[in-house]
Steps between C-alpha positions, in 0.01 A plus 500: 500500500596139435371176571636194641447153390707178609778387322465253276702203551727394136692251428859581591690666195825308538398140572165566335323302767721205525683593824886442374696616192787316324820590587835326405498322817145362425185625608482734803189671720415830297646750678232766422229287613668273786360211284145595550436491146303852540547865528477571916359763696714787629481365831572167442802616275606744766463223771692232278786755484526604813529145624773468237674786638472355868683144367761719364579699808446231782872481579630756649684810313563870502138572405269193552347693824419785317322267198329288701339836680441654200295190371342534847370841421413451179254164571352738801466814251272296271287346734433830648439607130303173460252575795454861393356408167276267683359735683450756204357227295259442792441884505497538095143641514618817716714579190717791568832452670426164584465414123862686460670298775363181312624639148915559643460198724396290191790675310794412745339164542454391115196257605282660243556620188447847439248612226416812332119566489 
């Protein structure tokens, strides 16, 4: 069995915590961090991404429905994810297959970092 723990939160590896990097054009947001200067969550780095997937398909084209309904599912998947680890957390004492839905929720998720014991 393994444990989970949260993820710790790093300085970003590209900008090294200072939000932009040089580039021959002068210094630009860090495009690993969107200038946060840190290392972000998997949702916020999956939300950041699909909101820069969104800008780039506003206008309509051959596939922008089928994006923008994908991104739809995707944001609706992981809530649904999101409130079925809440409720196995809140049920963690049962153990069992509640404790099992937590572990693969947690492990499509990323918001804890998985730990051998």
């Amino acid at each position: 069995m393994t444990t989970t723990a949260p993820a710790a939160t790093a300085n970003c590896a590209t900008c090294h915590g200072a939000g932009e990097i040089g580039t021959d054009n002068g210094p630009t947001v860090c495009p690993d961090c969107f200038g946060e200067g840190r290392q972000l969550d998997s949702l916020e780095r999956t939300e950041w991404r699909l909101r820069d997937i969104e800008r780039a398909y506003q206008a309509p084209s051959e596939h922008a429905v089928e994006i923008r309904w994908l991104v739809f599912e995707l944001r609706r998947t992981r809530e649904a994810l999101l409130q079925i680890l809440s409720r196995c957390q809140d049920d963690a004492a049962a153990g069992g297959l509640a404790q099992e839905l937590q572990f693969l929720a947690n492990r499509a998720l990323g918001l804890y970092e998985i730990k051998a014991p």
